[in-house]
C-alpha positions, 0 to 999 in steps of 0.5 A, spaced: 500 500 500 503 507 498 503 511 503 501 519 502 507 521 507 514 522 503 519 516 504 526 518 505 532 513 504 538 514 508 545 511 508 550 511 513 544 513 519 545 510 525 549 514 527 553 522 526 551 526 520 546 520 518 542 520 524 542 527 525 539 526 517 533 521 520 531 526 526 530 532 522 526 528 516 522 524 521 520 530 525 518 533 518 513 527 518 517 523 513 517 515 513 524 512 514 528 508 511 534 508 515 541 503 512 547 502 517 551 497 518 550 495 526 544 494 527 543 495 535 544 503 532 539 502 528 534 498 532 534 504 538 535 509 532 528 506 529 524 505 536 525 512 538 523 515 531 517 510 531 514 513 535 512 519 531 513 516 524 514 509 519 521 507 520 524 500 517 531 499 516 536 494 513 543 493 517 547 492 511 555 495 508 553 500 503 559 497 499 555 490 498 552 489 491 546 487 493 545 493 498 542 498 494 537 493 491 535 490 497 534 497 501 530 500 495 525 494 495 524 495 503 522 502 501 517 500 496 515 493 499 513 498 506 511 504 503 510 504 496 514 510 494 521 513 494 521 520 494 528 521 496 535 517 497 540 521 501 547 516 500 551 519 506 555 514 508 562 515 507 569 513 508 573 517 512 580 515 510 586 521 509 593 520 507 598 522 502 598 520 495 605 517 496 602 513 502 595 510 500 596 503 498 590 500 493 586 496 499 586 504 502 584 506 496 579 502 494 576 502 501 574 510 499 573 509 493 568 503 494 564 506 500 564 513 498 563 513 490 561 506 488 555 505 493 552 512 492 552 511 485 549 504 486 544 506 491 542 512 486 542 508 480 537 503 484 532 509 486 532 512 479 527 505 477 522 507 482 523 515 482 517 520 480 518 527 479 518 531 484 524 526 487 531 528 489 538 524 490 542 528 495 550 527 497 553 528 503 561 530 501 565 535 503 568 541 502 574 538 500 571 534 494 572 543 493 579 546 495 584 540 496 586 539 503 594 536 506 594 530 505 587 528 502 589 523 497 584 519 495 579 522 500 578 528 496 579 526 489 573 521 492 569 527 494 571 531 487 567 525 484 561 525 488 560 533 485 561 530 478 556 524 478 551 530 482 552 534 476 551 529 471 545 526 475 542 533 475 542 534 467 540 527 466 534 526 470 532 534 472 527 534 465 524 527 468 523 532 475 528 529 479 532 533 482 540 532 485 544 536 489 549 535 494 551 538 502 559 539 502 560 540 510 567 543 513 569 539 519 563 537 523 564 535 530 562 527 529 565 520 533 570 520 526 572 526 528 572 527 535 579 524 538 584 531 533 578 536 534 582 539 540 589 538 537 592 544 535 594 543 527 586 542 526 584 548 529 590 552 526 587 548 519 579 550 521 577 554 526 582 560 526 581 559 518 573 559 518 570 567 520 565 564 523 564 564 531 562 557 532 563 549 529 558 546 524 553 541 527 550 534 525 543 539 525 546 544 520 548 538 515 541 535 516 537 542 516 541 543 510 539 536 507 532 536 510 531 543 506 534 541 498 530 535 499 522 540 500 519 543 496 522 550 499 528 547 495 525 544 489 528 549 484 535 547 487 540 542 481 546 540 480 549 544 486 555 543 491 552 547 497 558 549 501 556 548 509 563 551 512 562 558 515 565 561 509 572 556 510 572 555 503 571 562 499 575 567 503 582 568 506 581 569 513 586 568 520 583 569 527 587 575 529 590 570 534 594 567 528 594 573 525 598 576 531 602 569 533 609 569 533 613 564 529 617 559 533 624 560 532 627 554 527 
């Protein structure tokens, strides 16, 4: 039976950036489909936010080829619609070119390249228009980052398929665009986010006065995917407090002194 309320398929949503997602589309009135790899996450995410909307989920790895078919077939099975894929899930792997092997590279490319065009390439079979795919990247898939390597060039990519999503399926109404955050503060980012080098490279770069948050990325998703943004294709939207498009220091870094050699 298909249900009125918009269904909302989202990777990588037990936890962090994805479960902020969730949160923001079920308190919206969005019925869920919520896929992770641990299913205990997933299982408290999905009673919690039962309570005021439909959730199904689907413990899997992205990077597994029947993934995406099988997470589509659960959206449709339980609600008969699919009005929007957020792929979110991601590897945050960072070296060197010099220092990434192929199993490292592979690890990035299959997690956060090749499952999200699966997964989009899946959904596109039961989208109507009025649908969107959305990405969660990053802002170094913009501006390259020190020792980004395969992580950037990842993120590069993932800007490319939206782009080439958005002009090959935005005639048929489906929109795609992609949330490209600076470093928000996450379980996989949390053990250097008091280390001096990150606040020199983020927050003394960033004229803003304040981190971003899991709720901006997913107040940012949540809009792309309403009809408030339903004019909104093939765009990169930078959510970084301005990291990316100016060349600000702090006056704390503007003023310190150098350490002698």
């Amino acid at each position: 039976m298909t249900t009125r309320k918009p269904v909302v398929l989202i990777t990588g949503a037990s936890a962090g950036i994805g479960e902020a997602i969730a949160r923001r589309f079920a308190a919206a009135g969005w019925n869920i489909v919520a896929v992770a790899r641990r299913p205990e996450k997933l299982a408290a995410l999905a009673a919690e936010l039962s309570k005021i909307t439909g959730v199904q989920t689907l413990a899997t790895d992205v990077t597994s080829p029947d993934a995406p078919k099988q997470a589509v077939a659960l959206a449709m099975k339980a609600f008969g619609r699919l009005d929007c894929l957020v792929n979110n899930a991601g590897s945050g792997r960072w070296a060197p070119h010099r220092e990434t092997d192929d199993t490292m590279m592979n690890e990035v490319i299959d997690t956060s390249l090749k499952a999200p065009f699966r997964f989009a390439r899946e959904a596109l079979h039961v989208m109507k228009p009025g649908s969107s795919i959305l990405g969660v990247g990053s802002v170094y898939g913009v501006v390259g980052g020190l020792n980004g390597g395969i992580y950037c060039a990842v993120k590069a990519g993932l800007i490319g398929m939206t782009q080439a999503l958005a002009v090959q399926y935005g005639a048929e109404g489906i929109r795609a665009n992609i949330v490209a955050p600076g470093v928000i503060k996450t379980d996989m980012t949390r053990d250097f986010w008091d280390t001096e080098g990150f606040q020199r490279t983020n927050q003394e770069m960033t004229p803003f006065n304040r981190d971003g948050t899991v709720e901006d990325v997913a107040n940012t998703v949540y809009f792309l995917a309403s009809q408030e943004g339903s004019y909104i294709n093939g765009q990169t939207i930078a959510l970084d407090g301005g990291w990316s498009t100016t060349k600000f220091l702090s006056y704390e870094a503007l003023v310190a002194k150098r350490a002698a050699a």
